[in-house]
mmCIF file as gemmi writes it, N, C-alpha and C atoms, coordinates in Angstrom:
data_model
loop_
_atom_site.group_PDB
_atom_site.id
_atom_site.type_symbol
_atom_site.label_atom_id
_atom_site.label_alt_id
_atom_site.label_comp_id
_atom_site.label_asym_id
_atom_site.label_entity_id
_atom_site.label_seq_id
_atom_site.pdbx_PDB_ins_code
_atom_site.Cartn_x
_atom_site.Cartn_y
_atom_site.Cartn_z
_atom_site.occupancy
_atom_site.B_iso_or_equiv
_atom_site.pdbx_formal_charge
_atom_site.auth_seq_id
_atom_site.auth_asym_id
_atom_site.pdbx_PDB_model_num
ATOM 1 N N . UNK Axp A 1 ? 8.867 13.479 3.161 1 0 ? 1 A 1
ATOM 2 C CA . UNK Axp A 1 ? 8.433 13.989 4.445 1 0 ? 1 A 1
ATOM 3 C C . UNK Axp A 1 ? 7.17 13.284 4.931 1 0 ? 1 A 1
ATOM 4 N N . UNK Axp A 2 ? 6.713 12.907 3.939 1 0 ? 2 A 1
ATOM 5 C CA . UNK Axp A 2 ? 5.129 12.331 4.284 1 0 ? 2 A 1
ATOM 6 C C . UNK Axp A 2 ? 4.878 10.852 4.733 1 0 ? 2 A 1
ATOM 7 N N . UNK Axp A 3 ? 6.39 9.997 4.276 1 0 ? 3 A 1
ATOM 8 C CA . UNK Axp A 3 ? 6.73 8.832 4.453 1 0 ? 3 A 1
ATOM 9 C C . UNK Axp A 3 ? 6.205 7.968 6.351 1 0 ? 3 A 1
ATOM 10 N N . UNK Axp A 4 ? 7.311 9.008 7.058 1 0 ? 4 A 1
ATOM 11 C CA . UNK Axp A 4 ? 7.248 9.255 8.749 1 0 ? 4 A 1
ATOM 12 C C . UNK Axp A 4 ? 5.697 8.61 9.006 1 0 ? 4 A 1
ATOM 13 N N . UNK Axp A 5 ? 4.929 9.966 8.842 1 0 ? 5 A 1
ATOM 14 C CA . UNK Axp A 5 ? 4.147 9.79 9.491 1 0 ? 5 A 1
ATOM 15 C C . UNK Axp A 5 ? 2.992 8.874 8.907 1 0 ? 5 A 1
ATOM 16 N N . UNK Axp A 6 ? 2.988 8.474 7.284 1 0 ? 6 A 1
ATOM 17 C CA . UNK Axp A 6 ? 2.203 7.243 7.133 1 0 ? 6 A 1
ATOM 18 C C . UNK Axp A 6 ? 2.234 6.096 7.798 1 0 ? 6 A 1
ATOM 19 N N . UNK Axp A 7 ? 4.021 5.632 7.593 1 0 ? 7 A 1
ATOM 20 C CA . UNK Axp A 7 ? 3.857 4.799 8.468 1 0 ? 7 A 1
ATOM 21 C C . UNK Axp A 7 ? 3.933 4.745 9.997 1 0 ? 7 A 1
ATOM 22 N N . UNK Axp A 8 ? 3.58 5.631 10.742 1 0 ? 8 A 1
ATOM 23 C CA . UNK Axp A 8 ? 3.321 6.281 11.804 1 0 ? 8 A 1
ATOM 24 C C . UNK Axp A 8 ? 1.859 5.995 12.123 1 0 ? 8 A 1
ATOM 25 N N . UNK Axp A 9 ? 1.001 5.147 10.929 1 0 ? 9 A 1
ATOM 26 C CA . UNK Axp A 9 ? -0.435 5.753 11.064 1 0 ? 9 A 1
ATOM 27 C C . UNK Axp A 9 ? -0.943 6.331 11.668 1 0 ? 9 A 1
ATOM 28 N N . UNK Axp A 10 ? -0.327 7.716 11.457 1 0 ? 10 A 1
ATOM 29 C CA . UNK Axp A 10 ? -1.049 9.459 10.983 1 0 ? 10 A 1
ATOM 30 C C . UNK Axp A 10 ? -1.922 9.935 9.655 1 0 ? 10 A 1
ATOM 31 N N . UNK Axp A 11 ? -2.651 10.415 9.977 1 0 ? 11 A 1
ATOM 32 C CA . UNK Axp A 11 ? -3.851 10.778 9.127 1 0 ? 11 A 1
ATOM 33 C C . UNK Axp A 11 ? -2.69 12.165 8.56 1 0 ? 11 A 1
ATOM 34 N N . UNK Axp A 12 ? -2.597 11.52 6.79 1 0 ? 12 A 1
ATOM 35 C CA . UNK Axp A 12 ? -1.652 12.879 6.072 1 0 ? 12 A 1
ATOM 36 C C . UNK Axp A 12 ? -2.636 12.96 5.015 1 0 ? 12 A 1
ATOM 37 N N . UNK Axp A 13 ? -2.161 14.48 4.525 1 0 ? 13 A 1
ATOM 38 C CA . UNK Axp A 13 ? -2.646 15.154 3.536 1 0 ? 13 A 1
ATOM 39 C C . UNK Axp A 13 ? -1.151 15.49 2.401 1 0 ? 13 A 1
ATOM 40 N N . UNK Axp A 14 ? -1.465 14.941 1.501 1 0 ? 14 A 1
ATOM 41 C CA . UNK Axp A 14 ? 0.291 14.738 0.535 1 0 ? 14 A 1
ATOM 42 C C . UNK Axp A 14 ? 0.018 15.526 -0.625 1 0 ? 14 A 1
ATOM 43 N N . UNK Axp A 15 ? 0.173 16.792 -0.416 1 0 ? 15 A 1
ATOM 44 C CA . UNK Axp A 15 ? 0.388 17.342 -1.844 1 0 ? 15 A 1
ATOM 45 C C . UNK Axp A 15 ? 1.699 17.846 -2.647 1 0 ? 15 A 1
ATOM 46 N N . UNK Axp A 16 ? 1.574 16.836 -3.921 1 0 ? 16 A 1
ATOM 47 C CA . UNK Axp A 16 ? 2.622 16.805 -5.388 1 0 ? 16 A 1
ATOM 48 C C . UNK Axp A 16 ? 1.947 16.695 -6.044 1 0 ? 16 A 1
ATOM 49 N N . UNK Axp A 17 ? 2.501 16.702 -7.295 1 0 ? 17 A 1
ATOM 50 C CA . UNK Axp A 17 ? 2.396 16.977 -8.466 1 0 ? 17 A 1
ATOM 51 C C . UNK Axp A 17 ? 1.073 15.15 -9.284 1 0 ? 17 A 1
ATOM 52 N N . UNK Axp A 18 ? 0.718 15.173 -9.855 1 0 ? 18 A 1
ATOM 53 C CA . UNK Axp A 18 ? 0.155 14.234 -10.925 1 0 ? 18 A 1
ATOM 54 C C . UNK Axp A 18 ? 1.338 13.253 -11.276 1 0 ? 18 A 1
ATOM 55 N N . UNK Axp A 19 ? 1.009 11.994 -10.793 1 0 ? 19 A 1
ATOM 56 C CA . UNK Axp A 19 ? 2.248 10.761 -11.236 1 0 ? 19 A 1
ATOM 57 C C . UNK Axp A 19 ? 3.588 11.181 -10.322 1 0 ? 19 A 1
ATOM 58 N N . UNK Axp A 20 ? 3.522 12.012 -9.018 1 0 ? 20 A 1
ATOM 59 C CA . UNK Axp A 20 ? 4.445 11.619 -8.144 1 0 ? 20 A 1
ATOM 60 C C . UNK Axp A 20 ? 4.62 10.36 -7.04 1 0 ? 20 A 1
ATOM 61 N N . UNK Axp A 21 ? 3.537 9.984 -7.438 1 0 ? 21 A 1
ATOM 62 C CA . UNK Axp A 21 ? 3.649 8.47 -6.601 1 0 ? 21 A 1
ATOM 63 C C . UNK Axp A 21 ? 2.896 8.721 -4.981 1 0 ? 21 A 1
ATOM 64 N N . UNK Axp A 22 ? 1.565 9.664 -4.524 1 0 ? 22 A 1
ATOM 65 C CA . UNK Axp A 22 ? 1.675 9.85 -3.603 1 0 ? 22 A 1
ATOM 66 C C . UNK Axp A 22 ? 0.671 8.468 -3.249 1 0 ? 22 A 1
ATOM 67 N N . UNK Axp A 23 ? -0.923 8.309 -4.095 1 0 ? 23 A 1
ATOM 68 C CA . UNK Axp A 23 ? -1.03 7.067 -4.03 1 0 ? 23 A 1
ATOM 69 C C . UNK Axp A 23 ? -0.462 5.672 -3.196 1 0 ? 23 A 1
ATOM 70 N N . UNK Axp A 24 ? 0.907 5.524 -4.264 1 0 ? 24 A 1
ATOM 71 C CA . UNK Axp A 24 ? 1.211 4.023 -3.782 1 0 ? 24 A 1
ATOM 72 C C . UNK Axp A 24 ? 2.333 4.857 -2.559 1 0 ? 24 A 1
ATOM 73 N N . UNK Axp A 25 ? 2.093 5.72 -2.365 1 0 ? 25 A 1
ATOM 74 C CA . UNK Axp A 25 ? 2.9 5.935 -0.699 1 0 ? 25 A 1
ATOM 75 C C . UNK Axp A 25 ? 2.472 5.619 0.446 1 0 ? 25 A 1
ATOM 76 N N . UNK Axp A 26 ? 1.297 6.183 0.095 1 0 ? 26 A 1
ATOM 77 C CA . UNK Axp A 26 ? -0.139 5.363 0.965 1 0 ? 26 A 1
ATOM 78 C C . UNK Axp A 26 ? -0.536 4.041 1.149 1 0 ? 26 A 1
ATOM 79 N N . UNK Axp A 27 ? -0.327 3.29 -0.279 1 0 ? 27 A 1
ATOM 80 C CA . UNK Axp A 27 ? -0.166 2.023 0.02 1 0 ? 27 A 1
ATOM 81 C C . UNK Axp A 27 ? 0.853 0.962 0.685 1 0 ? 27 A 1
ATOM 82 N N . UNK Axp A 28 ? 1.919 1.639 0.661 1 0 ? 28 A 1
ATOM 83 C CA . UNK Axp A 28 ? 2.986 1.49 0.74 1 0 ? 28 A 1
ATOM 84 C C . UNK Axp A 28 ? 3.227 0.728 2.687 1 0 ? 28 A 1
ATOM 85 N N . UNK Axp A 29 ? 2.273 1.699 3.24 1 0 ? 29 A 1
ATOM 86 C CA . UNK Axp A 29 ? 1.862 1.993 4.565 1 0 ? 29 A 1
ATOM 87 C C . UNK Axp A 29 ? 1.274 0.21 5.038 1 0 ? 29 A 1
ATOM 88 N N . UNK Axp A 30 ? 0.224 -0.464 4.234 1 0 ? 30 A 1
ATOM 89 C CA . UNK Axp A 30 ? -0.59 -1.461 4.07 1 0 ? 30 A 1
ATOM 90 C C . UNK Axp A 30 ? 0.616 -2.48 4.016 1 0 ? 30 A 1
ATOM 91 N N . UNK Axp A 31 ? 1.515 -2.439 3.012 1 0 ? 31 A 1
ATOM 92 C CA . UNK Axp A 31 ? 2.518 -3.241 2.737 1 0 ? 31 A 1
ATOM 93 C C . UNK Axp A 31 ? 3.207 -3.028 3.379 1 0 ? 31 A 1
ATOM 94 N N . UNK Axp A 32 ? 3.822 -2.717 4.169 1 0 ? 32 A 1
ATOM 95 C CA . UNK Axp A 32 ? 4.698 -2.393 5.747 1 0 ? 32 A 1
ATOM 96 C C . UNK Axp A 32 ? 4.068 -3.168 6.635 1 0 ? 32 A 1
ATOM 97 N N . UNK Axp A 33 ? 2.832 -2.982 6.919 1 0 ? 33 A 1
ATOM 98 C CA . UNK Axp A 33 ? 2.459 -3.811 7.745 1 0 ? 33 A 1
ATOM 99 C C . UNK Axp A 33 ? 1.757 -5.192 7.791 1 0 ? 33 A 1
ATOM 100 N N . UNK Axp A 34 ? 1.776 -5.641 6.089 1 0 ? 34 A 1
ATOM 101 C CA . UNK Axp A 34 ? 1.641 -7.037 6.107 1 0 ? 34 A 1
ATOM 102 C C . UNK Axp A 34 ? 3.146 -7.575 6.3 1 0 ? 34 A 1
ATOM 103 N N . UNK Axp A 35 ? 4.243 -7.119 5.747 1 0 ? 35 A 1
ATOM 104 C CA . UNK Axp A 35 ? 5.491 -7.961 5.657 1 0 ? 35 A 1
ATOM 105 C C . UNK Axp A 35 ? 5.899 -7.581 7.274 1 0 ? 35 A 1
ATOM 106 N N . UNK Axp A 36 ? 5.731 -6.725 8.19 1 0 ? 36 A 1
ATOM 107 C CA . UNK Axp A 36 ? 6.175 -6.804 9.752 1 0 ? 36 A 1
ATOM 108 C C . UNK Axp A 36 ? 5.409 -7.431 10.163 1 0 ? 36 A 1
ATOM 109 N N . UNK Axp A 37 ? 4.144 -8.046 9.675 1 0 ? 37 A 1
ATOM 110 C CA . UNK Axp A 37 ? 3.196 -8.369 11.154 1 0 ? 37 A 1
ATOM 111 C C . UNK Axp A 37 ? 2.548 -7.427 12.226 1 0 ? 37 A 1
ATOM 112 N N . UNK Axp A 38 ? 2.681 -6.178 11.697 1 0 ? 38 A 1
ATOM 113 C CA . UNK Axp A 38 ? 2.152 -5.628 12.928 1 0 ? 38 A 1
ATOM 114 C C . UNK Axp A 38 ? 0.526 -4.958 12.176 1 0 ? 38 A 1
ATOM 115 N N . UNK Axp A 39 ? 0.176 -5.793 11.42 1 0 ? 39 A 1
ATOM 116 C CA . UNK Axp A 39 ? -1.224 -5.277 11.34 1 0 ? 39 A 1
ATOM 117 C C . UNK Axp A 39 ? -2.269 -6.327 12.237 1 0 ? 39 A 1
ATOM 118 N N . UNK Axp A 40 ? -2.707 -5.344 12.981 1 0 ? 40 A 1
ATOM 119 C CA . UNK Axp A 40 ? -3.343 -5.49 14.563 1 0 ? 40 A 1
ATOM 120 C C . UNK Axp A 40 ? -4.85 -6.359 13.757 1 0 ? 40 A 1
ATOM 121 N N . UNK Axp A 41 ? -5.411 -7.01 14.632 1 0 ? 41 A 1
ATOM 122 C CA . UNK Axp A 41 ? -6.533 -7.99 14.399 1 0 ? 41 A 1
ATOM 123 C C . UNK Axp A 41 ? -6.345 -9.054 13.726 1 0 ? 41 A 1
ATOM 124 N N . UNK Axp A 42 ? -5.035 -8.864 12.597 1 0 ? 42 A 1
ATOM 125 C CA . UNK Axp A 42 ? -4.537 -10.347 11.973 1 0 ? 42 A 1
ATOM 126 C C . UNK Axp A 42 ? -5.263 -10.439 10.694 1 0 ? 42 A 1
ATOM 127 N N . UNK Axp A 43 ? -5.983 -9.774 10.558 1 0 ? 43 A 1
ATOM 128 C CA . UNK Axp A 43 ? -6.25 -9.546 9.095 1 0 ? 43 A 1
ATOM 129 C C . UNK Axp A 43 ? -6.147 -8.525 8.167 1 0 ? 43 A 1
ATOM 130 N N . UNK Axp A 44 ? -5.681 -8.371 7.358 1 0 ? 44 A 1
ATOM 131 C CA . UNK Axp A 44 ? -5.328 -7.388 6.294 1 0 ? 44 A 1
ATOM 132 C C . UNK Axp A 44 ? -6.944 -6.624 5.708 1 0 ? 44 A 1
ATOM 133 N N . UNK Axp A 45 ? -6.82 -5.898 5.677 1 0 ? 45 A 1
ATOM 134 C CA . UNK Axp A 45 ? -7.962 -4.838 4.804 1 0 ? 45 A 1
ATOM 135 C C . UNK Axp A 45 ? -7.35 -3.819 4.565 1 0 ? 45 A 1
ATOM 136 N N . UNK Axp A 46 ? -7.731 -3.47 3.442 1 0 ? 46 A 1
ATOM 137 C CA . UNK Axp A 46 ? -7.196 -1.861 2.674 1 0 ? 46 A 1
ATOM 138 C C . UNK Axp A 46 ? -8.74 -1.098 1.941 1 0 ? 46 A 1
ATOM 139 N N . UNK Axp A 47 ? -8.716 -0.636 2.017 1 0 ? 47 A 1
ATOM 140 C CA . UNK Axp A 47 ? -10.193 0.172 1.142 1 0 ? 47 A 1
ATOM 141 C C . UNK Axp A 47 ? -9.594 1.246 0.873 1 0 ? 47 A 1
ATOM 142 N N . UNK Axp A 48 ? -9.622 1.533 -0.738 1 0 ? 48 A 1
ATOM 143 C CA . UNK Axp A 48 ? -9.684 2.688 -1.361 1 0 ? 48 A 1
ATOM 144 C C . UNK Axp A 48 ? -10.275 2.993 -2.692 1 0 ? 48 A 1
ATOM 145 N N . UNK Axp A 49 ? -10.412 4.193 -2.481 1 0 ? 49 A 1
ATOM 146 C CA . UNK Axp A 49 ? -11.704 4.556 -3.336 1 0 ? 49 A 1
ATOM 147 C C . UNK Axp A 49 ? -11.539 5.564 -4.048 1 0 ? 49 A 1
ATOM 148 N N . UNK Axp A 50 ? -11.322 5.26 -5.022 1 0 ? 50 A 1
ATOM 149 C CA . UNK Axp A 50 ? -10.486 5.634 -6.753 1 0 ? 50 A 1
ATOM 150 C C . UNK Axp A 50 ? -11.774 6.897 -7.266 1 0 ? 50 A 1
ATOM 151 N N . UNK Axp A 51 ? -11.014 8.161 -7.1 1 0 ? 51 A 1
ATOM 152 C CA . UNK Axp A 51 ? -12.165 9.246 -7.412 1 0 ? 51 A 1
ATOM 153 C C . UNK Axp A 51 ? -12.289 9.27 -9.411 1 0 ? 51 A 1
ATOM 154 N N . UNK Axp A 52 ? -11.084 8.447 -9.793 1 0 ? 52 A 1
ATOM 155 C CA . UNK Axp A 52 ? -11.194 8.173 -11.016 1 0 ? 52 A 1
ATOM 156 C C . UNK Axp A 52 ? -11.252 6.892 -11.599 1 0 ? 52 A 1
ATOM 157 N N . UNK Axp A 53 ? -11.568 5.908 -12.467 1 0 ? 53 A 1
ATOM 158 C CA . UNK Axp A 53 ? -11.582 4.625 -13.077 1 0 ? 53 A 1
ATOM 159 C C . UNK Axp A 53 ? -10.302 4.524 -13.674 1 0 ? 53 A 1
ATOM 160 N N . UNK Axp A 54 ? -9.91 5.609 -14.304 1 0 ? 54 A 1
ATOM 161 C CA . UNK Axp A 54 ? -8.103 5.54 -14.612 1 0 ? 54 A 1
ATOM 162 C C . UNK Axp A 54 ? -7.251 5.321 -13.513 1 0 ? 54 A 1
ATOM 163 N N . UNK Axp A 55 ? -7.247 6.026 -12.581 1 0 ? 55 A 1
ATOM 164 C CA . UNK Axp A 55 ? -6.144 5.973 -11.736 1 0 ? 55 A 1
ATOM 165 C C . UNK Axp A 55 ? -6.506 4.553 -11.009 1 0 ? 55 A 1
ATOM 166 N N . UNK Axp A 56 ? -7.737 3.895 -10.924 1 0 ? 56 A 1
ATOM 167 C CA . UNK Axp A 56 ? -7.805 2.818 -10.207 1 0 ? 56 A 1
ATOM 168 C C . UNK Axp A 56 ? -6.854 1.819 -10.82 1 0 ? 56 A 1
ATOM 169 N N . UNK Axp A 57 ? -6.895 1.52 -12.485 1 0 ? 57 A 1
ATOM 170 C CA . UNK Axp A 57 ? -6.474 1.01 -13.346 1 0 ? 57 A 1
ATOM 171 C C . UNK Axp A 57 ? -5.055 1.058 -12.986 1 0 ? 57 A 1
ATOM 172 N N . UNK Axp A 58 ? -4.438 2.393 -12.947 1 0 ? 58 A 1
ATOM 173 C CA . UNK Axp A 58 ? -3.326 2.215 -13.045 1 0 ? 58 A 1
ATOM 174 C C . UNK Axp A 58 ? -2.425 2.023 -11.738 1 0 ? 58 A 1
ATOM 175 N N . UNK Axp A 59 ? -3.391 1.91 -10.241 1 0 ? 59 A 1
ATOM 176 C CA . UNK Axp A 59 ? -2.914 1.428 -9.3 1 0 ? 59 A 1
ATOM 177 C C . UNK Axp A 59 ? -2.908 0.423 -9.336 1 0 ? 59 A 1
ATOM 178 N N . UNK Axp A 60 ? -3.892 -0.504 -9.78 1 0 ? 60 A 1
ATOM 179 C CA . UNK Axp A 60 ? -4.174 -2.109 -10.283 1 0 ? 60 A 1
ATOM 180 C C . UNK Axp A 60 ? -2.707 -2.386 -10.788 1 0 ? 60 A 1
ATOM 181 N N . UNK Axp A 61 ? -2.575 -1.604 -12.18 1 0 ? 61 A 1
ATOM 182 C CA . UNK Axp A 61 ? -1.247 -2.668 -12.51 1 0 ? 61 A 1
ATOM 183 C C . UNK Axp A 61 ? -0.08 -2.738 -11.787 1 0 ? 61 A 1
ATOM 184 N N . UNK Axp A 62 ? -0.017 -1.278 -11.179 1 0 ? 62 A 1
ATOM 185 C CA . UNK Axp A 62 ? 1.326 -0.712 -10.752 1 0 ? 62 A 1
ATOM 186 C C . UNK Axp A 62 ? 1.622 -1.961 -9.007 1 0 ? 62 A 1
ATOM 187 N N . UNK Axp A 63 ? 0.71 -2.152 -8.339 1 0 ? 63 A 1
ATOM 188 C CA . UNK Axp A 63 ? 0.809 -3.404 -7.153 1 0 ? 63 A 1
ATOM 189 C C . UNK Axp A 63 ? 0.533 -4.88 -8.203 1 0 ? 63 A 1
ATOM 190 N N . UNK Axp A 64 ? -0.137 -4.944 -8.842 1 0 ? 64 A 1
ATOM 191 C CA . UNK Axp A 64 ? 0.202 -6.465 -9.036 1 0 ? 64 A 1
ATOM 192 C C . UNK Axp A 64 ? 1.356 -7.498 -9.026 1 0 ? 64 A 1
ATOM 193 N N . UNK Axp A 65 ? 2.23 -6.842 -9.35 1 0 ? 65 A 1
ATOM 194 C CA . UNK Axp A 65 ? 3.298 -7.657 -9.612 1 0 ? 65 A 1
ATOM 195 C C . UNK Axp A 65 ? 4.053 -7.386 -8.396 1 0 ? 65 A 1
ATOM 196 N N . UNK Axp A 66 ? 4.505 -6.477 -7.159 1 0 ? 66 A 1
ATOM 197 C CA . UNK Axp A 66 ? 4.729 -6.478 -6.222 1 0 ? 66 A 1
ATOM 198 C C . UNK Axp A 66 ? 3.874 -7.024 -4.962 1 0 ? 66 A 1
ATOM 199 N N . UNK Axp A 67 ? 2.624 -7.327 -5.114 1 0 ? 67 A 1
ATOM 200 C CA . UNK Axp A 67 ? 1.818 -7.526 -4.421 1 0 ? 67 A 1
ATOM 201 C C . UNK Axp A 67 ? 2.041 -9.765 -5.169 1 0 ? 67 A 1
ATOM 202 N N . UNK Axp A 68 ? 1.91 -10.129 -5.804 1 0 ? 68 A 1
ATOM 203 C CA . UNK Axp A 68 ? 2.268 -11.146 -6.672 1 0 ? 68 A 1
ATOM 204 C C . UNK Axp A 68 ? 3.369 -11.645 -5.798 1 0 ? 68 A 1
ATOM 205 N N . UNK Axp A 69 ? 4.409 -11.101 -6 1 0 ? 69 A 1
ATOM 206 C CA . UNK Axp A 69 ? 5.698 -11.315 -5.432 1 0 ? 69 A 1
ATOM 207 C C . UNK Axp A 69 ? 5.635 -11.47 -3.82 1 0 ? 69 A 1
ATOM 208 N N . UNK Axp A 70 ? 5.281 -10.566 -3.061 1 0 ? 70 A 1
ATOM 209 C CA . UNK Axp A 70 ? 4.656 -10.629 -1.898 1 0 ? 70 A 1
ATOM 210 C C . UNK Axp A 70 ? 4.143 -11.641 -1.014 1 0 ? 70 A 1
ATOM 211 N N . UNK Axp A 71 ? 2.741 -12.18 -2.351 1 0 ? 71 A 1
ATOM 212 C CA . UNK Axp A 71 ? 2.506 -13.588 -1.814 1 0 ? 71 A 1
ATOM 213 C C . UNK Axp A 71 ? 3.326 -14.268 -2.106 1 0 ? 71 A 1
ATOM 214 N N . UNK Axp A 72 ? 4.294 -14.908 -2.818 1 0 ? 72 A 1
ATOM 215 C CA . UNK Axp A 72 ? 5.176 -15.855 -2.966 1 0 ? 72 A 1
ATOM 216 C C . UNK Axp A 72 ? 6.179 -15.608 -1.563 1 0 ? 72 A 1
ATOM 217 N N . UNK Axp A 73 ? 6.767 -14.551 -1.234 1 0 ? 73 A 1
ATOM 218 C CA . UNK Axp A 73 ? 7.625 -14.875 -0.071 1 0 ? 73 A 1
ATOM 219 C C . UNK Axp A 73 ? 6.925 -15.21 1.085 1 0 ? 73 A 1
ATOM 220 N N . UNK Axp A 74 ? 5.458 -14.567 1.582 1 0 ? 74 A 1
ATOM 221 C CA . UNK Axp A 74 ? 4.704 -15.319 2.458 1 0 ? 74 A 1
ATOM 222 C C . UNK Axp A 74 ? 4.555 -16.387 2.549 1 0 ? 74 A 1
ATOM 223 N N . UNK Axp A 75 ? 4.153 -17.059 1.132 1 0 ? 75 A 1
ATOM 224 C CA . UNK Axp A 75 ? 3.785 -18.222 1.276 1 0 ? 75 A 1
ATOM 225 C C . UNK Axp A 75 ? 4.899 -19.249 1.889 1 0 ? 75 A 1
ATOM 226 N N . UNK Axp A 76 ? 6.429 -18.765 1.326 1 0 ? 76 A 1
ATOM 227 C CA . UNK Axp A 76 ? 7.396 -19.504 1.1 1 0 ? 76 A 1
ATOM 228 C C . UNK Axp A 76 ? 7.743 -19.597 2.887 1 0 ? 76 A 1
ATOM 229 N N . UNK Axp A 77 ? 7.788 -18.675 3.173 1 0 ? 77 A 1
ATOM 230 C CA . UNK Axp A 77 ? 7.913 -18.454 4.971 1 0 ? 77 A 1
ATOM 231 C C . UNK Axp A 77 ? 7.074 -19.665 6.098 1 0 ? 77 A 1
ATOM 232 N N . UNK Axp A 78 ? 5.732 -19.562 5.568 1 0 ? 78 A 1
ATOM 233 C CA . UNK Axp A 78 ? 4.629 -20.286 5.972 1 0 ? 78 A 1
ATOM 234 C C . UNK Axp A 78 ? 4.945 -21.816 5.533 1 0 ? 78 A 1
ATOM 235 N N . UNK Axp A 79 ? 6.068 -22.155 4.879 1 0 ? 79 A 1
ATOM 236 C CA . UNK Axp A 79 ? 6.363 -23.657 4.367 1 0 ? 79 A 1
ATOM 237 C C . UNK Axp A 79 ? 7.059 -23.979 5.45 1 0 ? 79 A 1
């Protein structure tokens, strides 16, 4: 339900459970709008601010390798 209006950029409040993924739903939002192009000014920024050092960690690993991948099809586009 919360999907809509993220990428809607609507200001949501997502409450589940611990390790339901609401996090990278949010991110999810960022990555929508690098692969459409429609992030406005042309430059990418994300800021978030990890109320724990664990969960930062484990957002770290959990985008690397999709975010990794990411740049490779950009780049490959841009050839």
């Amino acid at each position: 339900m919360a999907w809509p209006r993220i990428a809607a950029g609507e200001h949501v409040l997502a409450i589940a459970p611990t390790g339901s993924g609401k996090t990278l739903a949010a991110f999810l939002w960022a990555l929508d709008r690098l692969l459409t192009g429609a992030w406005e000014g042309g430059a990418l920024r994300v800021l978030y601010v990890s109320p724990l050092k664990a969960l930062n960690s484990d957002i770290e690993r959990n985008l690397r390798a999709p975010l990794l991948e990411l740049r490779r099809e950009l780049a490959a586009q841009l050839e």
